[in-house]
C-alpha positions in Angstrom: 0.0 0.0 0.0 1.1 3.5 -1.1 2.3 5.8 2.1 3.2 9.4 2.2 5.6 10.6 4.4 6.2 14.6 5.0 9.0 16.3 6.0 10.4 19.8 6.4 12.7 21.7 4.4 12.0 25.1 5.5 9.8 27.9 5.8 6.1 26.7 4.1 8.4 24.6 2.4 8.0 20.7 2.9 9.4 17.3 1.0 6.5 14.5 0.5 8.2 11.4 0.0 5.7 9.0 -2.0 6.4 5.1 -1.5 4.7 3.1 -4.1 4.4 -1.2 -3.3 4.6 -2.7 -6.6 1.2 -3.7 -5.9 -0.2 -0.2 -5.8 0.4 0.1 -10.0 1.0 -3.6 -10.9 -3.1 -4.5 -12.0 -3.4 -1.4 -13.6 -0.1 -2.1 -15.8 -1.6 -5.3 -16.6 -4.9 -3.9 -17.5 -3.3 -1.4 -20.0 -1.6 -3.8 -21.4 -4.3 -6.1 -22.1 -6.6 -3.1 -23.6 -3.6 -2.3 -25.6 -3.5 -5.7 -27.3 -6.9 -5.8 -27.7 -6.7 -2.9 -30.3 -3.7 -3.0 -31.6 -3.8 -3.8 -35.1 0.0 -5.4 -35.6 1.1 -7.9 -39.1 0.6 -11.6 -38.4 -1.7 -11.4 -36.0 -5.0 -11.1 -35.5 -7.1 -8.0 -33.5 -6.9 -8.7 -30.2 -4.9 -12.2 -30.4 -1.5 -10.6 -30.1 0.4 -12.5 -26.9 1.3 -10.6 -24.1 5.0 -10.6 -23.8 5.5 -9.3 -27.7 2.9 -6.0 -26.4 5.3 -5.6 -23.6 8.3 -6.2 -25.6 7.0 -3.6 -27.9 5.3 -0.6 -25.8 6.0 -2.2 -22.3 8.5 0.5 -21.0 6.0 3.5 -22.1 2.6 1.9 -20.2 4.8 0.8 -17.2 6.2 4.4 -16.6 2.8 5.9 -17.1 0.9 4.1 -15.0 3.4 4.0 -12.1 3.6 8.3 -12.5 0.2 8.0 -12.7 -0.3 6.3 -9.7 2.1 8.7 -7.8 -0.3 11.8 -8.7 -3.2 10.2 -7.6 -1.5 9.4 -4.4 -0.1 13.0 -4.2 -3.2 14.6 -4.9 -5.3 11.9 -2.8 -3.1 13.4 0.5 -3.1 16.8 -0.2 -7.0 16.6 -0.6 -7.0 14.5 2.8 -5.0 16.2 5.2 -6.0 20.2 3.1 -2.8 20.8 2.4 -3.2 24.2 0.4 -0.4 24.9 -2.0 1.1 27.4 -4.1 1.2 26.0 -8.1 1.9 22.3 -8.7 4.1 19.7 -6.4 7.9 20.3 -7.8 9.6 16.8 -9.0 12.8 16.1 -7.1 15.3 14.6 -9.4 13.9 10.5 -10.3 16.2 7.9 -11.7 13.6 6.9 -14.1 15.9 4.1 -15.4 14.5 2.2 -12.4 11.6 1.7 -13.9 11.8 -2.0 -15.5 8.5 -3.5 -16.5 10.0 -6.7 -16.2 11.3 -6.5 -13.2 8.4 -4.7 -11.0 9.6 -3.0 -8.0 8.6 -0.9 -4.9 9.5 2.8 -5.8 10.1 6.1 -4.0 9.8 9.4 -5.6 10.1 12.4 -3.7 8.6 16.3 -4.4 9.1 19.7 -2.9 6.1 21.3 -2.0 5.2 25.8 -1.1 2.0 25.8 1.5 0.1 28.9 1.7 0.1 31.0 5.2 -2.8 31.7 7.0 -3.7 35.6 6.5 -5.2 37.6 9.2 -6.1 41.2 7.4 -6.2 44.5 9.3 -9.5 46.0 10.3 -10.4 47.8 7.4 -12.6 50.3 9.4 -9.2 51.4 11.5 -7.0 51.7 8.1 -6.4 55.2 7.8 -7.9 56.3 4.3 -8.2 59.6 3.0 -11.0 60.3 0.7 -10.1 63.3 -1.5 -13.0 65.8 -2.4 -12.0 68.0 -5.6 -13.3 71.4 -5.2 -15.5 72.6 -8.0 -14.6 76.0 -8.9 -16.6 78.4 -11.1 -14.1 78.2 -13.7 -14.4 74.4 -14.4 -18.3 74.9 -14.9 -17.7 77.9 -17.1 -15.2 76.1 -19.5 -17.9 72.7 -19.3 -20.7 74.9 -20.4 -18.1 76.4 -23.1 -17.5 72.6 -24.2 -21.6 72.2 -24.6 -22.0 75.2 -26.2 -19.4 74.6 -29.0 -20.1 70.7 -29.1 -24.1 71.5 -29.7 -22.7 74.7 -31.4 -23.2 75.3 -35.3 -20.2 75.3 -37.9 -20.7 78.6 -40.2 -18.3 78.6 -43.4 -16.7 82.1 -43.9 -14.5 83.6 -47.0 -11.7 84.6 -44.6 -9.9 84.4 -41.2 -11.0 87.4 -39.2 -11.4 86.3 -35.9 -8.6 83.7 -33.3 -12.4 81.7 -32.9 -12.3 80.7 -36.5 -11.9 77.0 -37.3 -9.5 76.3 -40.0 -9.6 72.9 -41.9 -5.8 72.7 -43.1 -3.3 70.3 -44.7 0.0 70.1 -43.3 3.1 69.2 -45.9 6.1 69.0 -44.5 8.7 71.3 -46.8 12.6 71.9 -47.6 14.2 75.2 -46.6 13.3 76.5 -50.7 9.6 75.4 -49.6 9.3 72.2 -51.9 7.7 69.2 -50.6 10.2 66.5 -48.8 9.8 63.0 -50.3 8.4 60.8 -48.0 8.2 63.8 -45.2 4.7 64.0 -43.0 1.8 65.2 -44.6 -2.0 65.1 -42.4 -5.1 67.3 -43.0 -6.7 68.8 -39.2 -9.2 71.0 -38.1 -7.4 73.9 -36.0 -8.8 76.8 -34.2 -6.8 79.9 -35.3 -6.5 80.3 -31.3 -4.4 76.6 -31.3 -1.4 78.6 -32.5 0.9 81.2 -31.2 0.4 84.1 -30.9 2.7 85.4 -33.7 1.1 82.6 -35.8 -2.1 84.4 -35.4 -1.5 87.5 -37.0 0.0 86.1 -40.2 -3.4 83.8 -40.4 -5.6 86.9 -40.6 -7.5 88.0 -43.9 -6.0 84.4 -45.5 -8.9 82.3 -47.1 -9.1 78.9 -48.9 -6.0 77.9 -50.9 -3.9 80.2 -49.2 -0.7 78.4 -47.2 2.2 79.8 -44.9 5.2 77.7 -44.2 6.1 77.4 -40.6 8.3 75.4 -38.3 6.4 73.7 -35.3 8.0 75.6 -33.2 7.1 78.3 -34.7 3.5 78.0 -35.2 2.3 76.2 -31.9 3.0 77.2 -28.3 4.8 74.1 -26.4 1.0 72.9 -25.1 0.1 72.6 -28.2 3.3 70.8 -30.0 3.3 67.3 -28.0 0.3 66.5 -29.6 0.9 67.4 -32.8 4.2 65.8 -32.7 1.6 62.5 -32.4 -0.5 63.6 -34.6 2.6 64.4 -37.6 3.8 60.8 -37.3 6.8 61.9 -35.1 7.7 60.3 -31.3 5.1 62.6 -29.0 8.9 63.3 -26.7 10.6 64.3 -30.2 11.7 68.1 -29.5 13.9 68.0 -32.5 10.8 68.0 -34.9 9.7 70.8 -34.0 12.3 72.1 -36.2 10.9 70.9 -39.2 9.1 72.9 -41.9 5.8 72.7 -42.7 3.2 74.7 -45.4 0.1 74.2 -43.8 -2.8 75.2 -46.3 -6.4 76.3 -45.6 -8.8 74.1 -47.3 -12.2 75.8 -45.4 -12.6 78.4 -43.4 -15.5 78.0 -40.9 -16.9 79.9 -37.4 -18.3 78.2 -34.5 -21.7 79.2 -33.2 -22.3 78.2 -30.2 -25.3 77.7 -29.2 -27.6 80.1 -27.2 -27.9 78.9 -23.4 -32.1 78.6 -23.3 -34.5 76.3 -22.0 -34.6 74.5 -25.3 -30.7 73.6 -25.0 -31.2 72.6 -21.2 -34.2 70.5 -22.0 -32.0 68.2 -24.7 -29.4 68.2 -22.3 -31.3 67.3 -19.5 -34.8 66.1 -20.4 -37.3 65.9 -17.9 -34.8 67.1 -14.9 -37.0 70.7 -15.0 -33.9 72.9 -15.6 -35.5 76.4 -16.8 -32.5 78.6 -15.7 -28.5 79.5 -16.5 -28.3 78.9 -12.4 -30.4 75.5 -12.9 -28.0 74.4 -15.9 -24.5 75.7 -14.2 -25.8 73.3 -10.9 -26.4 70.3 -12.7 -23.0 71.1 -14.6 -21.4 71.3 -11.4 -23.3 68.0 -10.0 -21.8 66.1 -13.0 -17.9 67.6 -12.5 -18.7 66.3 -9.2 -20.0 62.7 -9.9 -17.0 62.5 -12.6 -14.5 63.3 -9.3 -16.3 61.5 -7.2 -15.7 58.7 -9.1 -11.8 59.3 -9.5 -11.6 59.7 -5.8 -13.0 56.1 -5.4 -11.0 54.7 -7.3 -7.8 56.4 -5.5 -9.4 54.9 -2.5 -9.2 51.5 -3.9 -5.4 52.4 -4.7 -4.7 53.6 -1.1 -6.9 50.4 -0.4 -4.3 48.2 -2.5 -1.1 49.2 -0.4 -2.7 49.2 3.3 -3.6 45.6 2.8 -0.2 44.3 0.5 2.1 46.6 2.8 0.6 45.8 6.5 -1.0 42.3 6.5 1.8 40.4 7.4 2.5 37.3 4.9 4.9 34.6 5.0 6.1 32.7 1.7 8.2 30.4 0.6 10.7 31.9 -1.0 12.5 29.4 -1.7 10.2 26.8 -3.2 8.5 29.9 -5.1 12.3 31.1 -6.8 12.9 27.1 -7.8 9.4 27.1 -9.1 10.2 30.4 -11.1 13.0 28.8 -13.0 10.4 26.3 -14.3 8.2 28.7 -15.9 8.1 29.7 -19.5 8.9 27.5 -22.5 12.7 28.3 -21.6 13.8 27.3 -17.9 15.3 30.8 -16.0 18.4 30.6 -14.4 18.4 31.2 -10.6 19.7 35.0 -11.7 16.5 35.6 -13.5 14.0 34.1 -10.9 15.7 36.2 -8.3 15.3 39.2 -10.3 11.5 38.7 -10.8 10.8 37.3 -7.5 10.1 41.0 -5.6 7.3 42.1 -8.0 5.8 38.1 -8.4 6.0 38.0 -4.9 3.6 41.0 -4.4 1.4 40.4 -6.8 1.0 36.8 -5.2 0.1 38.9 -1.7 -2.7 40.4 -3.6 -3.8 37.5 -5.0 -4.0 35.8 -1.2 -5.7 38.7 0.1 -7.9 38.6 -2.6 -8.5 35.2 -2.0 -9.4 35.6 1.5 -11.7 38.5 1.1 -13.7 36.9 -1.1 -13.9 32.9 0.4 -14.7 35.1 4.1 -17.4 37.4 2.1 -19.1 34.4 0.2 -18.0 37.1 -3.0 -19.5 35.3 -6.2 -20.1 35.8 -9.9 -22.9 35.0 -11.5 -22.7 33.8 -15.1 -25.3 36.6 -16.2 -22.8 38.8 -14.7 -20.3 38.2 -17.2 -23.0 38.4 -19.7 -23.9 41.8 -18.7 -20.6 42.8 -18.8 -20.1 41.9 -22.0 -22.7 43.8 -23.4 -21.5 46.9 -21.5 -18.4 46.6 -23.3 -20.0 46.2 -26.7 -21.4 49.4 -25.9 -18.6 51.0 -25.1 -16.9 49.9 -28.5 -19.5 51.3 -30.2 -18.9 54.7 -28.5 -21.2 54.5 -25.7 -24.3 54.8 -27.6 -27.4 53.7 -25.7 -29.6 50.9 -27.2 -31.6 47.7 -26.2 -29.7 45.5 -24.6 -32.3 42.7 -25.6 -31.6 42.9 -29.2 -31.0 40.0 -30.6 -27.3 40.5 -32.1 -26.6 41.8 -28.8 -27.4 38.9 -27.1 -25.7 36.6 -30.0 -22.2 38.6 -29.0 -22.3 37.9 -25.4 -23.5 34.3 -26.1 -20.2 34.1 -28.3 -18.3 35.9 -25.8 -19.7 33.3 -23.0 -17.7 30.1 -24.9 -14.5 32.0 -24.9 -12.8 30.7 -22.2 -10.2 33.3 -21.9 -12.4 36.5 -21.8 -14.3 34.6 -19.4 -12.0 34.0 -17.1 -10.7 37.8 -17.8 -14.3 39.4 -17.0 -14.6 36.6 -14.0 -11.7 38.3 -12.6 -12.3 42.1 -13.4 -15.6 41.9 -11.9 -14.9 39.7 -8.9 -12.1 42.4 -8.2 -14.6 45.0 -8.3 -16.9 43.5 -6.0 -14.2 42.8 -3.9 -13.5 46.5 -3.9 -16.5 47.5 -3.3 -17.2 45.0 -0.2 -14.4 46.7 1.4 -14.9 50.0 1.1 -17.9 50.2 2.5 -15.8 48.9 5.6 -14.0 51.7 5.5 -13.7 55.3 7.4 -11.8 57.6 5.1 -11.3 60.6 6.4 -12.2 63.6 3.7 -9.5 66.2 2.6 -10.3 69.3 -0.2 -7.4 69.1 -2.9 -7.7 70.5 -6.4 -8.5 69.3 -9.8 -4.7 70.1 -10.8 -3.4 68.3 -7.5 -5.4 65.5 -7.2 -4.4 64.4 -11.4 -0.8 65.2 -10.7 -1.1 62.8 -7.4 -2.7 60.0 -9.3 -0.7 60.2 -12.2 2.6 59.2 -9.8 3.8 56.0 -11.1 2.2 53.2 -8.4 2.0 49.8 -7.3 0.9 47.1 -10.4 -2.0 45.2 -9.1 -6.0 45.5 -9.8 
C-alpha cells in the first residue's frame, strides 16, 4: 500500500516522500496492457490475439512508466486533498532515476517532491486603516469652461470667406517642406481641423484675412505654443517626446474656413441636455454642470481609494512565503527554464502580486464574494457598448445577445471578465468597511497625485 511521508525543508516549504508497493500500479499495468493488445492492429496477427510478452516487448516501458507516474499523482493529490494541504502551483519533482523503472522486473519505488504551502492571512480591520478620501473642489471656472465645451459641441459650424477672428476653425493640410519650400519625399503630410486660437500668438496675426488655398510655411515651433506641439508631434507621425521635430518645416494650407456658433444657453438647449430634470434657468444648468464635475471626481476619488486600499492591505498584513520553493518554481516557468539569476530578479514584484492575490482570496472565500454567469453576460454587453462609442440601445436585441453568447464560450475572456468583476466586487465590499477621512485638494493636485507611477496590481 502506497504511504506518504512529510518532512520539512523550511519555511512553508516541505518534501513528501511517495512510496509506491509494486502492488499499488502492478493490476493497472496489466490492464493497459491487455486493452492495448486488444486494439492493436499489428502484421501476423489477428485483433486482439496478439500475446502478451510481444505488447510488452514492444510498448511495455512506455505503459509501465505511465501508469506508475500516474499512480504517484493520484497518491499525491489523494493526500493533499486528505490532510488540506493548500499549495502554491503544482508539487515540484525532485530529481527521479527513471531508469528504475523495469517492466519486467516490478519493484517498490520512491519518488520524492518539494512542495510551497500557503500561510494563514489575518487582514487588518479595514474600518481602522487610515484612508483619505479626497474631495476635488469645484470652482466656477471648471463649470464655465464645461458649459463652453456644450456650447461649441451643440454649437453650429458657419463657413466664412476669410480668417478674421482667433475663434475661426480652419480645416488645413500640413506638408512637410525643404528650406526653398518644396515638398520632402516621404516627409509628413496630415489634414486637421485647428482653431486659429491653437497657434501662437505670432502665428495668429500672419493667419488673418488668408482664405481657402492660401498656405504659410512654418516650423512647429514656430506656429504652436509648447502645449500645443506634443500633440501634434503625435498627430505628424513623429515620437510625441521628439523636440527635435519641431524644427521641421511645414506649409500648412487652408482648405475651409468655418466659425463656430455656439449655441444660445435657453430652455430648449437645457431640456435636450437634461430632459425631464425641470432645468429652466442658467443657475439650474450651471448646478447640474457642477453635479456632473462632481459625480465625474467623485468617481476618480474612489478609485484612488481602492489604490490607497491596494497598499494598506499588500504593505501591512503580514504574509509569510516560501521563498525558496516559489524562486525554484520560477525557474520552471516559460517555455525556456530561467536561471536562478532571473527568478531572483523577478521574484520581488511576483511575490507582491502573489500577496494580492492571497488577500484577494481571503476576502472573497470570508465574504461568500461570487459571480454569477449573467454577470459576465452583462458585462459583455457593457463593453459592446462601449466599443461602439457609448451609444445607448436595447440590450435585448438579438445580435446583442448573440455577441455575449459568443463571448460566454470564450474561455479566456471569461475567465478575464470573471476576474475584473470579482475584483470590483471585492473592492467594493471593502470599502464600504471603511472610514476615510475627507480632505479638499484641487482638480490640478489631485491628477498630478494619481498620475505618480504606483504599485501594479487591480
Amino acid at each position: 500500500m502506497a504511504t506518504v511521508t512529510r518532512s520539512y525543508i523550511g519555511q512553508l516549504h516541505d518534501r513528501l516522500t511517495i512510496t509506491l508497493d509494486k502492488k499499488d500500479y502492478l493490476p493497472s499495468f496489466e490492464r493497459s496492457v491487455k486493452d492495448y493488445g486488444r486494439k492493436a492492429n499489428i502484421p501476423g496477427f489477428r485483433k486482439g490475439m496478439v500475446p502478451t510478452g510481444l505488447i510488452k516487448k514492444m510498448v511495455g516501458p512506455s505503459l509501465f512508466t505511465d501508469e506508475v507516474l500516474k499512480t504517484v499523482d493520484r497518491e499525491l493529490i489523494g493526500w493533499l486533498q486528505q490532510e488540506k494541504v493548500e499549495i502554491f502551483a503544482q508539487p515540484l519533482p525532485l530529481e527521479a532515476d527513471f531508469n528504475q523503472l523495469d517492466c519486467h522486473n516490478p519493484l517498490d519505488y520512491t519518488f520524492h517532491f518539494e512542495i510551497g504551502c500557503k500561510p494563514a492571512l489575518k487582514l487588518p480591520d479595514l474600518a481602522k486603516t487610515p484612508i483619505t478620501r479626497y474631495v476635488v473642489t469645484v470652482t466656477d471656472e471648471m463649470i464655465d469652461n464645461e458649459l463652453t465645451r456644450l456650447q461649441n459641441r451643440y454649437g453650429n459650424m458657419k463657413d466664412q470667406e476669410a480668417v478674421d477672428s482667433e475663434e475661426n476653425v480652419i480645416n488645413v493640410q500640413f506638408t512637410e517642406v525643404d528650406a526653398n519650400g518644396q515638398a520632402v519625399e516621404g516627409g509628413a503630410t496630415k489634414d486637421n481641423s485647428l482653431l486659429v486660437s491653437y497657434f501662437s500668438s505670432a502665428a495668429r496675426t500672419k493667419w488673418m484675412g488668408k482664405k481657402v488655398g492660401d498656405a504659410i510655411t512654418f516650423s512647429l515651433g514656430e506656429a504652436f505654443e509648447e502645449k500645443e506641439r506634443e500633440w501634434l508631434r503625435g498627430d505628424l507621425g513623429f515620437e510625441k517626446s521628439d523636440a527635435a521635430a519641431d524644427a521641421n518645416l511645414f506649409s500648412i494650407a487652408i482648405t475651409k474656413v468655418g466659425l463656430l456658433e455656439k449655441r444660445a444657453l435657453n430652455e430648449e438647449f437645457f431640456e435636450q441636455l437634461y430632459p425631464g430634470k425641470e432645468v429652466k434657468t442658467l443657475e439650474q444648468f450651471r448646478e447640474k454642470i457642477k453635479e456632473e464635475i462632481q459625480a465625474h471626481w467623485g468617481a476618480q476619488a474612489t478609485n484612488q481609494i481602492h489604490d490607497q486600499l491596494f497598499h494598506q492591505l499588500v504593505d501591512h498584513t503580514p504574509i509569510d512565503l516560501p521563498e525558496a520553493f516559489l524562486k525554484k518554481w520560477l525557474q520552471t516557468q516559460g517555455e525556456n527554464p530561467k536561471t536562478a539569476e532571473q527568478a531572483n530578479e523577478e521574484y520581488p514584484k511576483f511575490a507582491q502580486q502573489l500577496k494580492w492575490t492571497l488577500i484577494t482570496e481571503k476576502i472573497v472565500a470570508d465574504n461568500g464574494i461570487q459571480v454569477d454567469p449573467q454577470e459576465i453576460r452583462q458585462f459583455a454587453k457593457q463593453q459592446l457598448f462601449s466599443y461602439m462609442g457609448g451609444t445607448a440601445m436595447a440590450e435585448e436585441q438579438p445580435w446583442v445577445n448573440d455577441y455575449a453568447e459568443k463571448m460566454m464560450k470564450d474561455r479566456k475572456y471569461v475567465e478575464d471578465a470573471f476576474h475584473r468583476i470579482q475584483t470590483q466586487k471585492m473592492f467594493e465590499w471593502a470599502t464600504t468597511q471603511l472610514k476615510p477621512t475627507d480632505k479638499a485638494i484641487t482638480a490640478e493636485a489631485f491628477t498630478s497625485m494619481v498620475e505618480t507611477p504606483q504599485h501594479d496590481h487591480h
